[in-house]
C-alpha positions as CSV (number, residue, x, y, z in Angstrom):
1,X,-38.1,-56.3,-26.5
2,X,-41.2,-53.9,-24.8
3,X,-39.6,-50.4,-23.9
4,X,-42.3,-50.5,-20.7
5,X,-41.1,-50.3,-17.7
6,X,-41.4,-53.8,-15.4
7,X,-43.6,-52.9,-12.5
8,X,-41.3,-55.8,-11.0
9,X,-38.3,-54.0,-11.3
10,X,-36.9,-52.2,-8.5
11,X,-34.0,-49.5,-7.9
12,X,-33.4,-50.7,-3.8
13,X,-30.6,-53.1,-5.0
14,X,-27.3,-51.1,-6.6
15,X,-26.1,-52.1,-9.8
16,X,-23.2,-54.8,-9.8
17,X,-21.5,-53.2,-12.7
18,X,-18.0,-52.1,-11.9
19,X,-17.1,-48.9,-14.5
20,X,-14.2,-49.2,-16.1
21,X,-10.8,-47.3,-15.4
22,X,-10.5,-43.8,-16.6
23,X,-7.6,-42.8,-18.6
24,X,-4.7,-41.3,-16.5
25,X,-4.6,-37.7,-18.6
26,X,-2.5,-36.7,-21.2
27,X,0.6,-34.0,-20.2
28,X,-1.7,-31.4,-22.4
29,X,-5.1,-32.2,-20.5
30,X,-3.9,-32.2,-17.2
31,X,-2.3,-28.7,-17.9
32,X,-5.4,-27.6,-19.2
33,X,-7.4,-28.6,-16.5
34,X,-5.0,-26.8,-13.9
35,X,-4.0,-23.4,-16.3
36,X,-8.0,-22.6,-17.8
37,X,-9.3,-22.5,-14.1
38,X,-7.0,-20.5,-12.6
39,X,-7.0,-17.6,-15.3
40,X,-10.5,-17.2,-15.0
41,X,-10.7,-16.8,-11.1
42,X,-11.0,-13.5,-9.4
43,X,-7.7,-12.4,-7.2
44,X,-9.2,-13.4,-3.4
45,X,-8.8,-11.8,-0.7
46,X,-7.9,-14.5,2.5
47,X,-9.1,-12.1,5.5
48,X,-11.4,-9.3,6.2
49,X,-8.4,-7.2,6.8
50,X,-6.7,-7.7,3.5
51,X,-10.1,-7.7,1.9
52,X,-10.6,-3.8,3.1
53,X,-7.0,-2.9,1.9
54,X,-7.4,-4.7,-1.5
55,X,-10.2,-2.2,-2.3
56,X,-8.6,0.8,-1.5
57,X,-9.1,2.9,-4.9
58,X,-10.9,0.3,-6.1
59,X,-13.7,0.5,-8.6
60,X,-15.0,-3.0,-7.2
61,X,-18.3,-3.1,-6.0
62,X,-17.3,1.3,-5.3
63,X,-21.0,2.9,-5.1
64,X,-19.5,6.5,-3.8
65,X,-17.2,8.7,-5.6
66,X,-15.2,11.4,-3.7
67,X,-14.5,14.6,-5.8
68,X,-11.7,16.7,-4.4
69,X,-10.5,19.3,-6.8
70,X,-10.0,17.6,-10.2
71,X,-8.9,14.1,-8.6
72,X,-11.6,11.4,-8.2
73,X,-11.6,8.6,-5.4
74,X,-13.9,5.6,-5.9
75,X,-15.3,4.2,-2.1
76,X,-17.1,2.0,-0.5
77,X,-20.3,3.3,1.6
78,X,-20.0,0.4,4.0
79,X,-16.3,1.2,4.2
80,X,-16.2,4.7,5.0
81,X,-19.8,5.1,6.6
82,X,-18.7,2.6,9.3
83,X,-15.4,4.7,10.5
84,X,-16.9,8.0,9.6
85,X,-19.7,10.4,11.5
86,X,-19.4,13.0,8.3
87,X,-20.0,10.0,5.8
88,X,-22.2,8.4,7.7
89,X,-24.7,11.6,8.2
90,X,-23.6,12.5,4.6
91,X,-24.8,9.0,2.8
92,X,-28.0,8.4,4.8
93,X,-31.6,9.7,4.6
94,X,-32.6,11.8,1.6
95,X,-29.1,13.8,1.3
96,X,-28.3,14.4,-2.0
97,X,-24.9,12.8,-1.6
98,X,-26.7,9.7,-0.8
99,X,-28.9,9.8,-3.7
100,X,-25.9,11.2,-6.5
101,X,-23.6,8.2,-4.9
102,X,-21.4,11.3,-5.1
103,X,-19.6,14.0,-2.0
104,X,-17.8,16.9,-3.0
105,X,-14.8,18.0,-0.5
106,X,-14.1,21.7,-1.7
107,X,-11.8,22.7,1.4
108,X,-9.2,20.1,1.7
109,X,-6.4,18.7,-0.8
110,X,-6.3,16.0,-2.8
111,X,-3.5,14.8,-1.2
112,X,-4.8,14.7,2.7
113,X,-7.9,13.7,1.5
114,X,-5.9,10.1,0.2
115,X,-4.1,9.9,3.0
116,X,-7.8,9.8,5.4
117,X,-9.1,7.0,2.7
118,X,-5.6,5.0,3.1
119,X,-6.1,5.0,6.7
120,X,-9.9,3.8,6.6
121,X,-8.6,1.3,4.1
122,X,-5.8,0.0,5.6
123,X,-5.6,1.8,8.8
124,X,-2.0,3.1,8.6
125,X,-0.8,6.3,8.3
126,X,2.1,7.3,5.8
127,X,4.1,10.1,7.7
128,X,7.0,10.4,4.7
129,X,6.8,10.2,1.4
130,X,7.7,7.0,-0.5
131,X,11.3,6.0,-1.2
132,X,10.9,6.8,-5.0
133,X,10.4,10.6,-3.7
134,X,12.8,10.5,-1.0
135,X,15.9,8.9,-2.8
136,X,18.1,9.5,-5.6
137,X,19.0,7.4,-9.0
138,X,22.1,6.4,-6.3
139,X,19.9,5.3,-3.5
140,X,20.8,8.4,-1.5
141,X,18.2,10.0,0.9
142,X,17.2,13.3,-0.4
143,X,15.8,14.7,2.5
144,X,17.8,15.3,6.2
145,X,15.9,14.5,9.7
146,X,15.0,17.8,10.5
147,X,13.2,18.1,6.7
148,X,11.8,13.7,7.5
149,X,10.6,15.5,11.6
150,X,8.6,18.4,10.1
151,X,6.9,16.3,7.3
152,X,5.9,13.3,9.8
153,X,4.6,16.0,12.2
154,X,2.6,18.0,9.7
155,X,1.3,14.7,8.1
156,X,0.3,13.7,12.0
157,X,-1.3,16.9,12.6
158,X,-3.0,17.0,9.7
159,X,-4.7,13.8,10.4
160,X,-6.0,14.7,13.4
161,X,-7.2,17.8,12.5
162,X,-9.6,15.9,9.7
163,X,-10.1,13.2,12.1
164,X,-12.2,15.7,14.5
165,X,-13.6,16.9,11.1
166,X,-14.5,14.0,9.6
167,X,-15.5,12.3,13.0
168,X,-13.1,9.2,12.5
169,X,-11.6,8.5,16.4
170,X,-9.3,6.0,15.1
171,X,-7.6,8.4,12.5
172,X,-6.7,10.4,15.6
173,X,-5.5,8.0,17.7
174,X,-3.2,6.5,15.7
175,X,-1.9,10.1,14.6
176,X,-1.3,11.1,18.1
177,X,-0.1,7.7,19.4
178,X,2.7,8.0,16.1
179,X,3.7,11.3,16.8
180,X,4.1,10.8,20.4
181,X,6.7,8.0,19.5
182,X,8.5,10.4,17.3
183,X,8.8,13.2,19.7
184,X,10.0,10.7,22.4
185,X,12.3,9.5,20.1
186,X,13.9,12.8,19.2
187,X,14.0,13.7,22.6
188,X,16.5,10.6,23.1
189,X,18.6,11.8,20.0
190,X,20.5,14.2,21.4
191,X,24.2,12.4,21.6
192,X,23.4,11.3,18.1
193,X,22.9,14.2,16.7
194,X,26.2,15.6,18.7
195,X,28.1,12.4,16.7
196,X,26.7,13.3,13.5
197,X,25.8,16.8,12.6
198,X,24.7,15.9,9.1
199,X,21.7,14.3,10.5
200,X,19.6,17.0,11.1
201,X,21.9,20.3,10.2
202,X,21.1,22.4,12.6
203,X,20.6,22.2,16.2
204,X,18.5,19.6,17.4
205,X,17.4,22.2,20.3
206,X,16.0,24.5,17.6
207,X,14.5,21.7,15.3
208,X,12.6,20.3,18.8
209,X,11.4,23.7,19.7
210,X,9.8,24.4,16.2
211,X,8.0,21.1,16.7
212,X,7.2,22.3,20.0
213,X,5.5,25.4,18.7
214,X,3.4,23.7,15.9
215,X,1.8,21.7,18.6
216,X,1.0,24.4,20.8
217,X,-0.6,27.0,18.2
218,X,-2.8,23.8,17.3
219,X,-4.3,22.9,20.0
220,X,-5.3,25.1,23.1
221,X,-5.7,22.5,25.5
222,X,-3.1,21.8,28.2
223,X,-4.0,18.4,28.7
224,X,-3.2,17.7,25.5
225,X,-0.8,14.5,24.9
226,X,1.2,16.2,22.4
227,X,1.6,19.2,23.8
228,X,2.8,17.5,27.2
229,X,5.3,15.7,25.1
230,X,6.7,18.0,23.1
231,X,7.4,20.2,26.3
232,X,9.1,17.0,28.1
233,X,11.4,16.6,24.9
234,X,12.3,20.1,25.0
235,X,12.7,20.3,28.2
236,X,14.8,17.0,28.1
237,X,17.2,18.5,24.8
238,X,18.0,21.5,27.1
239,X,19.5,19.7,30.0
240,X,21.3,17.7,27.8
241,X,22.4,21.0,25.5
242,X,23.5,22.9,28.3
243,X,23.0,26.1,26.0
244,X,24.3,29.4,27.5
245,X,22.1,32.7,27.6
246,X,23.4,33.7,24.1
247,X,22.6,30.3,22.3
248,X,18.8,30.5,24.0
249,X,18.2,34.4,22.5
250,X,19.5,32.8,19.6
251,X,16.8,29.9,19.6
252,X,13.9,31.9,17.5
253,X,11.4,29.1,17.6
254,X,11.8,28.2,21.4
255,X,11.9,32.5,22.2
256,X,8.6,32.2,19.8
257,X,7.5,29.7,22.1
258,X,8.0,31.6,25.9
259,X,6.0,35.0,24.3
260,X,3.1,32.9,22.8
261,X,2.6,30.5,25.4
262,X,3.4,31.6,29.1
263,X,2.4,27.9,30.0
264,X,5.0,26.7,28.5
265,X,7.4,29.6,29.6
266,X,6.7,29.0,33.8
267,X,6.8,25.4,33.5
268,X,10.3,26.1,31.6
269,X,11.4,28.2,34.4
270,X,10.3,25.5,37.0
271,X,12.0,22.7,35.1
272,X,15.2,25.0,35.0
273,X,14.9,25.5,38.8
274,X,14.3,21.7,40.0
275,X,16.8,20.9,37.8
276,X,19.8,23.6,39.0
277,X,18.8,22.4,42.8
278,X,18.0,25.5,45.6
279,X,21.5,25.7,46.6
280,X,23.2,26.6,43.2
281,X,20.3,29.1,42.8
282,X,21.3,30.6,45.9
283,X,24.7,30.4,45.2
284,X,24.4,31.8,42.2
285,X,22.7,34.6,43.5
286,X,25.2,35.5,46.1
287,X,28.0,35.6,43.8
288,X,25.5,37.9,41.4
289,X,24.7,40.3,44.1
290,X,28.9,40.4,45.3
291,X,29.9,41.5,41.7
């Protein structure tokens, strides 16, 4: 038999020849063929979304490290340069931050400076701190609302101060558009917090002003949404209080609040005013001057 090929032959008609049945596999083989596989893929991400948040602290495919203090954060240029002016501006052009793969943060904590890469990361804000921190062994809360108010309010405000530093508009949005629910909402607690003094231990009128005054010696600017917010809730807690001369002296943070900020002190008197009517004024008035 020659092994030349027939210059006859031809491959345009398919071969006849049926193959014959495979073997169904064995228990072991088919294990093996489902097991191996699957321990040797990479953990996928299914959206862009939960792709982002899976790399938070992630040394995957990280080209930047952030050094704050002696804690290092591994990050993603496109990550952070998309979201951020100061990242952006830092990790372009012949910076040495963009050549090192390295940015040094020298005047923040460690902590805040997590809390900006969470949010660019997963876009989210954490305003307490995690049950593990806030609980006891029992499953009690540690911590009261007046102590759970101040620490959401001083995370919020912290966030948007680095937002305007670190150029990242949606940091600050969602920071203002959380807080604004919070003081809303505390501005509806008041019967609450009448039914169950435990829940903030001390008056809500004193824990709303403090608020108050953290807001205003941040920002300056009257149109600002917190600020207008805070005052409403205020405002709001002292119809509902019904406090008497005595119990406003009393009030340190809201009298810290009238002598720092005499915006905040007319518009108090004007909302004290609508809300007595003109004739109680004037009746009140008449029976002052009679005595």
């Amino acid at each position: 038999m020659s092994n030349e090929l027939d210059p006859d032959s031809s491959d345009d008609e398919p071969s006849t020849t049926t193959p014959p049945d495979s073997r169904p596999p064995s228990p072991t083989n088919k294990r093996r063929k489902t097991e191996e596989p699957t321990s040797r893929r990479p953990s996928l991400s299914t959206n862009v979304t939960s792709a982002c948040a899976d790399l938070f602290l992630s040394e995957r495919y990280s080209d930047i490290l952030i050094i704050v203090e002696d804690t290092i954060y591994p990050v993603h240029r496109n990550v952070v340069c998309s979201q951020s002016e100061f990242f952006e501006l830092a990790l372009r052009g012949d910076f040495k931050e963009a050549h090192e793969g390295l940015i040094h943060i020298r005047d923040e904590t460690p902590k805040d400076i997590y809390r900006v890469l969470y949010y660019l990361y997963k876009h989210d804000i954490i305003q307490h701190p995690s049950d593990s921190h806030t609980r006891t062994a029992n499953g009690e809360e540690k911590y009261n609302g007046s102590q759970k108010a101040r620490y959401a309010l001083r995370t919020n405000l912290s966030m948007r101060r680095l937002a305007d530093k670190f150029g990242i508009p949606g940091l600050e949005a969602m920071a203002v558009s959380l807080q604004l629910s919070n003081l809303k909402a505390l501005g509806r607690d008041y019967n609450r917090a009448a039914r169950n003094p435990e829940l903030y231990l001390e008056s809500i009128v004193t824990l709303a002003s403090d608020l108050a005054l953290r807001i205003y010696r941040q920002s300056e600017e009257e149109d600002d949404p917190l600020r207008e917010q805070a005052k409403k809730m205020v405002f709001r807690l002292l119809r509902s209080a019904q406090m008497s001369a005595k119990d406003l002296k009393e009030c340190l943070p809201l009298q810290s609040l009238i002598k720092e900020h005499g915006d905040f002190a007319l518009e108090m008197m004007l909302d004290v005013l609508g809300n007595c009517g003109p004739y109680k004024v004037q009746r009140e008035t008449v029976k002052h001057r009679g005595t």
